[in-house]
N, C-alpha and C positions, 0 to 999 in steps of 0.2 A: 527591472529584474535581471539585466543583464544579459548571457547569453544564454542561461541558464531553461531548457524547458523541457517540458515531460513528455517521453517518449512514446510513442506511441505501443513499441513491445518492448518489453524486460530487454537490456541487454546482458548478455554474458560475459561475470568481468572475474576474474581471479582477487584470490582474498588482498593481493596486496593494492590492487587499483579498486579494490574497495578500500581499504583503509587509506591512500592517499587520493583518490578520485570523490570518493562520495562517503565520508566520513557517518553521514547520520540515515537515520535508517527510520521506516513507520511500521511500529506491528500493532495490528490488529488483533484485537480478541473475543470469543465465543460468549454469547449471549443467548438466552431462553427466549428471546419473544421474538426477533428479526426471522422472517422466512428468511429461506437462501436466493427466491427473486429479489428480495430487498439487498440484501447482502452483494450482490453478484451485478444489482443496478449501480448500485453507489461506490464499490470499486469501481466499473466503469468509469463511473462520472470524476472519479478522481484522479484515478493514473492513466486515463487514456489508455486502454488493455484493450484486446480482445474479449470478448466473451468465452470464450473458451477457456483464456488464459483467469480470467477473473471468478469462472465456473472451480478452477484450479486453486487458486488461491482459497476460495471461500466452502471449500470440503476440506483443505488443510485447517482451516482455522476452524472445522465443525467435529475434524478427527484432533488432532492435535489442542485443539484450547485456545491457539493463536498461530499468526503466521507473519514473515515479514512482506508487507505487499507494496513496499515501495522505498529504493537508495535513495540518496541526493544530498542538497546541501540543506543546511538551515531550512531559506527558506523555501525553500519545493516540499521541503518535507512539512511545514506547519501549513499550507494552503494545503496539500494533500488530508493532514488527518483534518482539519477543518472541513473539509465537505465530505468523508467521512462522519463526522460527528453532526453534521447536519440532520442525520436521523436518530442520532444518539449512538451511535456504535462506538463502541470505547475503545479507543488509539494510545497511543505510547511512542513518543518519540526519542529512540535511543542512539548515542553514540560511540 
């Protein structure tokens, strides 16, 4: 995998070391059956968040319809929405 791995908090990056740093991105979107403990577990378990931060994420994605909850490259991003989808949550991985 290289040097490549998930951080433990979001870091804060401006739009253009997003677009040359971590080109692709995982959004997440709202679903009818997942509680927000299910939702707010399995972010966890996939980007290594806080709970807090993952509590964050997963009211954006319950107000808004979807949210981005993880940069990277390629592959960080298809392990990420993979265990996301492990419970079924429906990801989207864009660039």
């Amino acid at each position: 995998m290289g040097n490549t791995q998930l951080n433990p908090e979001p870091r804060v990056l401006d739009s253009e070391q997003i677009e040359t740093e971590l080109p692709y991105k995982v959004v997440l979107y709202n679903d009818d059956w997942h509680t927000f403990d299910e939702v707010i577990n399995q972010i966890i378990k996939a980007v290594h968040c806080s709970i807090q931060q993952a509590r964050k994420y997963t009211f954006e994605v319950h107000l808004k319809g979807m949210a981005v909850v993880y940069y990277g490259d390629m592959a960080s991003c298809l392990k990420v929405s993979s265990v996301l989808e492990e419970i079924a949550l429906h990801t989207q991985i864009l660039g």
